[in-house]
C-alpha positions as CSV (number, residue, x, y, z in Angstrom):
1,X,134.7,-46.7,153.8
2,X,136.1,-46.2,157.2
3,X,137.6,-48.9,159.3
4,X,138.9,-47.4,162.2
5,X,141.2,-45.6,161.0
6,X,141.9,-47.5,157.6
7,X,140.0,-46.1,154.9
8,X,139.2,-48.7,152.2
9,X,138.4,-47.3,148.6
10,X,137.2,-49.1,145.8
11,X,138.9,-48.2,142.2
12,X,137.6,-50.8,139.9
13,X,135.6,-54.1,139.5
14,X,133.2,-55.6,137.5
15,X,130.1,-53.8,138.9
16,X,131.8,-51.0,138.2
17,X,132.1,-52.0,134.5
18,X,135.3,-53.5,134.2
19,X,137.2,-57.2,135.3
20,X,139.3,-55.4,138.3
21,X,139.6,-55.8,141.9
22,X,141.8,-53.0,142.5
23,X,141.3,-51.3,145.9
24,X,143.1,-48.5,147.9
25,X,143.9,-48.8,151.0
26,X,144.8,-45.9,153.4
27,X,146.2,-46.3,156.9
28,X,148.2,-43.3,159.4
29,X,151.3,-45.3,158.3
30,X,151.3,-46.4,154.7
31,X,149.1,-45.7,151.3
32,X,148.7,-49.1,149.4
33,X,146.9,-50.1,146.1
34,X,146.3,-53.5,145.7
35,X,146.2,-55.3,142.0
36,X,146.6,-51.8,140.1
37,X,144.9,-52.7,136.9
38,X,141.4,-53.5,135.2
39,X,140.7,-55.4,131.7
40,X,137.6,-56.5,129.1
41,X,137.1,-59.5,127.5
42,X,135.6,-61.3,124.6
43,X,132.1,-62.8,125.8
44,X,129.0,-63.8,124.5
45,X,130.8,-63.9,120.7
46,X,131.0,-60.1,121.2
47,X,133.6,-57.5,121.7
48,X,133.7,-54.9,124.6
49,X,131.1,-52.8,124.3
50,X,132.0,-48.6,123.5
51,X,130.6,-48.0,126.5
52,X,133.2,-50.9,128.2
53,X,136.0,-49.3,126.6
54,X,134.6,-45.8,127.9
55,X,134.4,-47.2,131.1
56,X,138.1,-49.2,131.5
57,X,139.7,-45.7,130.0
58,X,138.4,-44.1,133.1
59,X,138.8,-46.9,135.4
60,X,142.7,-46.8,134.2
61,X,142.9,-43.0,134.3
62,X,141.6,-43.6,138.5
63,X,143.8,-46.5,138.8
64,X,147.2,-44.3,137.9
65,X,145.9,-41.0,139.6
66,X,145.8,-43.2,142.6
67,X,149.0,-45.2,142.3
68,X,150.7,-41.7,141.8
69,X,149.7,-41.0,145.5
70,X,150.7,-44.5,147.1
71,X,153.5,-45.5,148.2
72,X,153.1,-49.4,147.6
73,X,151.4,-51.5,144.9
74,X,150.8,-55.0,145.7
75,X,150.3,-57.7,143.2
76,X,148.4,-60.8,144.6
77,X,149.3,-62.9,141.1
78,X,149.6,-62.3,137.3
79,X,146.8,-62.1,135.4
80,X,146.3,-58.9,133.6
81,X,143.2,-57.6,135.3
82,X,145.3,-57.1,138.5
83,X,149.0,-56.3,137.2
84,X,149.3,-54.1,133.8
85,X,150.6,-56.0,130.8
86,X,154.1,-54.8,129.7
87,X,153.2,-54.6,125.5
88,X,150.8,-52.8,123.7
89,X,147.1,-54.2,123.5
90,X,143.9,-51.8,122.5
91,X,141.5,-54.9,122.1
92,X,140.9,-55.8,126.2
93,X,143.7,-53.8,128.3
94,X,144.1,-50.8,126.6
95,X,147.8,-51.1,128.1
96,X,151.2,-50.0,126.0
97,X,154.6,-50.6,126.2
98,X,155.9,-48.4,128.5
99,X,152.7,-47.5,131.0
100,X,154.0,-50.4,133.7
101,X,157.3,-48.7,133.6
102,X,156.1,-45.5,134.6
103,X,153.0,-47.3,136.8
104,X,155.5,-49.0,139.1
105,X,158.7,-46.0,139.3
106,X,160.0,-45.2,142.4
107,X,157.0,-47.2,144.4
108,X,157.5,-49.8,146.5
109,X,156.2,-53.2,145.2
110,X,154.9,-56.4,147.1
111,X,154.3,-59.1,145.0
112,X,153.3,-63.0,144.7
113,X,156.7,-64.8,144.4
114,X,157.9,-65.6,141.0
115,X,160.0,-68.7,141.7
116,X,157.7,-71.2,143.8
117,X,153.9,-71.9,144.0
118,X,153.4,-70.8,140.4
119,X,151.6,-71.9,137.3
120,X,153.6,-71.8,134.2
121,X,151.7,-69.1,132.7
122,X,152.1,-67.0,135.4
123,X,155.7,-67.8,135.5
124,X,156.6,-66.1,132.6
125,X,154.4,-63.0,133.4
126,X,156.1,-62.5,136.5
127,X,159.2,-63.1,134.7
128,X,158.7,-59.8,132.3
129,X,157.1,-57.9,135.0
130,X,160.4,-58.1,137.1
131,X,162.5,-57.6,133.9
132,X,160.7,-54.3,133.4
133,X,160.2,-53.0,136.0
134,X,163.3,-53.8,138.2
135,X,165.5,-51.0,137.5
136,X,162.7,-48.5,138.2
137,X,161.0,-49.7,141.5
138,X,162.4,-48.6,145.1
139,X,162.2,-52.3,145.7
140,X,160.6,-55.6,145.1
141,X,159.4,-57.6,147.9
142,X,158.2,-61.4,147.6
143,X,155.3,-61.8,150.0
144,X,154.2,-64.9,150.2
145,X,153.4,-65.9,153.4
146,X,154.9,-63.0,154.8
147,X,153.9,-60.6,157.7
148,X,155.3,-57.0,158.0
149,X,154.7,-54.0,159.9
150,X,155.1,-50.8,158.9
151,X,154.3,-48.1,162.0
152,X,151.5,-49.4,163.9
153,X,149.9,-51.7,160.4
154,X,150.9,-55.0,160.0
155,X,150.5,-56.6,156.7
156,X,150.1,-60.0,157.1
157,X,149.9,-62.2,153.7
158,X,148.5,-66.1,153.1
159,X,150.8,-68.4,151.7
160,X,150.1,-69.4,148.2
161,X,146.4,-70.4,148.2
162,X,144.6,-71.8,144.9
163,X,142.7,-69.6,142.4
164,X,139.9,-71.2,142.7
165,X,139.4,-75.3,143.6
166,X,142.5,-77.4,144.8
167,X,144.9,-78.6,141.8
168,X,143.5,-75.6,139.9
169,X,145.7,-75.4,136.3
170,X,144.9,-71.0,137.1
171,X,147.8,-71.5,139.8
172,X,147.6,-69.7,143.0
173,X,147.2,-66.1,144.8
174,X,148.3,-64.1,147.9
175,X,145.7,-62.6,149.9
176,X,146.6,-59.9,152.7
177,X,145.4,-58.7,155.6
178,X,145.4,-55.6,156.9
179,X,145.6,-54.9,160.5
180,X,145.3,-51.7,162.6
181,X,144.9,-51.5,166.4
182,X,141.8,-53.2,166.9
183,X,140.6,-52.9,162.9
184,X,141.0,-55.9,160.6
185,X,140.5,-55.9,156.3
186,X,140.7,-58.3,154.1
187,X,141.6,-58.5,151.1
188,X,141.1,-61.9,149.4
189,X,141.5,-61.6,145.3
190,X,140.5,-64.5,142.9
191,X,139.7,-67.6,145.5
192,X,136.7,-68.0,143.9
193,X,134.7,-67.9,147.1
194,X,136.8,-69.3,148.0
195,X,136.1,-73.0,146.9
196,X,138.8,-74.6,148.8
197,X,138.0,-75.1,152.1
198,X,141.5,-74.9,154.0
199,X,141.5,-71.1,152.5
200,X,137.6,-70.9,154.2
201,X,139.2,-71.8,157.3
202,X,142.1,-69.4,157.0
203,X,139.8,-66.3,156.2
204,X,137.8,-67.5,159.7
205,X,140.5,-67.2,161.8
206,X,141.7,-63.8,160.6
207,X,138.2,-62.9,161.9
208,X,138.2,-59.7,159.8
209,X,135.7,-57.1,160.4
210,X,135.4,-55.9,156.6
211,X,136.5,-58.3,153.4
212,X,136.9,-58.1,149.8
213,X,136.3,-61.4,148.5
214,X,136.2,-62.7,144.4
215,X,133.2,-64.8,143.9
216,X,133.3,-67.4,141.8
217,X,132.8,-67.7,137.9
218,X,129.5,-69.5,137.7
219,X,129.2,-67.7,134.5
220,X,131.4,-70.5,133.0
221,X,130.0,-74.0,132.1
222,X,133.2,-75.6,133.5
223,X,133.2,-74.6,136.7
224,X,131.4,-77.3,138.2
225,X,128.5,-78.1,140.7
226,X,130.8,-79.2,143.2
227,X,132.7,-76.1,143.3
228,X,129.6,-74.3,143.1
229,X,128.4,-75.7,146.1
230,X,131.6,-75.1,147.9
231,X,132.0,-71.8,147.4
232,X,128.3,-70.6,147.8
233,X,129.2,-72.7,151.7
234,X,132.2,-70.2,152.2
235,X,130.3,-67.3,151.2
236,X,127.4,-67.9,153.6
237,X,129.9,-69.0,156.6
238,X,131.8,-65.6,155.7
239,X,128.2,-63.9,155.1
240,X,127.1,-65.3,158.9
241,X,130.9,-64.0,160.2
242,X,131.6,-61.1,158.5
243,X,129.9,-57.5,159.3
244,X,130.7,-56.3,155.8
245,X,131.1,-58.8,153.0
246,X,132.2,-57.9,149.4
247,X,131.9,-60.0,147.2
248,X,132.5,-58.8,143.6
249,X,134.5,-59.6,140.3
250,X,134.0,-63.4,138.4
251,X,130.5,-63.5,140.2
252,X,129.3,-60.5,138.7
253,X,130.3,-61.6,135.2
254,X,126.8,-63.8,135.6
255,X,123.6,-61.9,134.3
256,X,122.0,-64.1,137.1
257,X,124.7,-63.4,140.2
258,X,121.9,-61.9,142.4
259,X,119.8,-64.6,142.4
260,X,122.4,-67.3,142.8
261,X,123.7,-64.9,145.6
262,X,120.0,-64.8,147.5
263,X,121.5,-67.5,150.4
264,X,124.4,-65.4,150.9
265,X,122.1,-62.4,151.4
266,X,120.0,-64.3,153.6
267,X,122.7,-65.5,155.6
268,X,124.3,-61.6,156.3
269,X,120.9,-60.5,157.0
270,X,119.7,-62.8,159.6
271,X,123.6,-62.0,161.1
272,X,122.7,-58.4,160.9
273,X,125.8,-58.0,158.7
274,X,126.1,-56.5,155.7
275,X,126.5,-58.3,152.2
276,X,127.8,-55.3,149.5
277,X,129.6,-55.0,145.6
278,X,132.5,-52.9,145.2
279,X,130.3,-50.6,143.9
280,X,128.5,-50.5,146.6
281,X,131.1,-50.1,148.6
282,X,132.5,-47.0,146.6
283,X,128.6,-45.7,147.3
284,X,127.6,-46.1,143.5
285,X,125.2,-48.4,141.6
286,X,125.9,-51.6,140.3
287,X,126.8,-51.5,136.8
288,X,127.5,-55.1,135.5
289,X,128.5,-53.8,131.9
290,X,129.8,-57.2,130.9
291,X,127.2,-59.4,131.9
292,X,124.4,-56.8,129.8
293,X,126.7,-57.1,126.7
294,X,124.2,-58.4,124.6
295,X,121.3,-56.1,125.4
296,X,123.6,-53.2,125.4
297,X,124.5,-54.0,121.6
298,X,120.8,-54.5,121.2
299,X,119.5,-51.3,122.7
300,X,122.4,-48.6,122.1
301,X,123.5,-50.1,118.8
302,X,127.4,-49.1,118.2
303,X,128.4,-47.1,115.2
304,X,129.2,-48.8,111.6
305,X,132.8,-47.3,112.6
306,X,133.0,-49.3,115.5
307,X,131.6,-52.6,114.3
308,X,133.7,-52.3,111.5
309,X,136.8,-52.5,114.1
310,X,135.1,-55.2,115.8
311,X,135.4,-57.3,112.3
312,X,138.9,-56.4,112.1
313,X,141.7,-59.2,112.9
314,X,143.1,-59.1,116.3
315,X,145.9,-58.2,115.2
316,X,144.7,-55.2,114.1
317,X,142.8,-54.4,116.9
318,X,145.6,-55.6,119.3
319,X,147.4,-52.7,117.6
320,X,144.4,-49.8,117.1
321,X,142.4,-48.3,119.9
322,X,138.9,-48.5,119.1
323,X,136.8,-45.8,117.2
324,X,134.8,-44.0,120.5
């Protein structure tokens, strides 16, 4: 999508088949991918799909034809469906030792701080990332909080805001906005909504014409009414705001995400703005692959070779790609 002249491009998310919410953005001054990376899961007592693991190998092979042409990658925070694991998994990131290595050579790299306003866990990711990728990159650049221009775009990134509710044991993310003459983007990872409300009022004020929002993870039992409630608010103030809303990634984990989405929709259409996925964005359709698990085993039943794999110990399948 154009924006003026930044062009937004979607690259991977979960309604197109894979946890990701890695986007490319284009502007006349700089080329920037943010969270370069997509990843499965275990859900529903079932493995990824074949037609998952069909679907991350090409979201992967897009994700590192891209990177090859940009000349940042920004990482809003650690998990490994927005920064590549450095060591070998075939079960849920089909990632090996040396791809972040060679992902992240010679670029550029704006990242989420590694020293303050992090969760343990993320901690020590960040804490390998740098170790391996230090001596390759141009440079590392902590971006927390930080605003720089680059030509006529300014970058202008959130302090640490919470991944998800306040106090949140998930630790926190950077969100960025991306400004050109009179065009604004935003590009808002993993709040969840968001669910805390100072975030809410932060996105408001940016007063971006387009943004790329994760929804929340009502998929998951724990998450709980009150955050529910709190983040289906955000998303209809932003809905009501917003002229194009996307809101992709935990939300449409849920085989029900439509339905509890149906006041958001209702908000953007009496604003005459536009509610979207990131697949609609990319001008494809929805395909929630991970939400469907179940009936996907049930109607395109995988090979004994496959299943076989499935029943395998993790180790094993940490260590051997799966029969496709």
């Amino acid at each position: 999508m154009k924006l003026g002249e930044i062009e937004i491009t979607p690259l991977a998310a979960e309604s197109m088949g894979v946890r990701s919410l890695c986007t490319k953005v284009v502007t006349p001054d700089l080329s920037i991918i943010f969270d370069p990376s997509a990843a499965l899961s275990r859900r529903f007592g079932l493995e990824p799909h074949p037609l998952e693991y069909k679907a991350l190998m090409s979201a992967m092979k897009r994700i590192h034809s891209e990177v090859k042409q940009a000349d940042m990658l920004s990482i809003s925070h650690y998990h490994f469906d927005h920064v590549r694991p450095g060591f070998k998994n075939c079960l849920y990131n089909l990632s090996t030792r040396d791809e972040r290595r060679h992902m992240f050579l010679h670029k550029r790299v704006l990242a989420k701080d590694n020293r303050e306003m992090i969760n343990p866990s993320q901690r020590r990711r960040a804490y390998y990332f740098i170790k391996d990728v230090r001596d390759s990159v141009e440079e590392i650049r902590w971006i927390d909080g930080k605003t720089l221009e680059f030509g006529s775009t300014v970058l202008i990134h959130t302090p640490p805001v919470p991944h998800g509710e306040r106090g949140t044991p998930l630790g926190f993310v950077i969100c960025t906005l991306v400004s050109h003459g009179d065009h604004r983007f935003l590009f808002a990872p993993d709040v969840q909504g968001p669910v805390d409300r100072d975030t809410l009022n932060m996105f408001l004020s940016f007063r971006p014409d387009i943004a790329i929002v994760g929804g929340p993870p009502t998929y998951l039992n724990r998450f709980s009414e009150e955050s529910r409630q709190s983040a289906l608010f955000s998303l209809v103030r932003l809905a009501s705001t917003v002229r194009t809303l996307v809101v992709d990634h935990h939300i449409t984990r849920d085989g029900m995400w439509e339905e509890w989405m149906e006041p958001v929709r209702n908000a953007s259409e009496r604003a005459r703005n536009r509610l979207m996925t990131m697949a609609h964005l990319a001008g494809e359709d929805n395909r929630c692959l991970e939400s469907n698990r179940r009936r996907l085993y049930e109607e395109d039943p995988p090979p004994t070779e496959f299943m076989d794999w499935c029943n395998a110990t993790t180790e094993f399948k940490t260590e051997n790609l799966p029969p496709l």
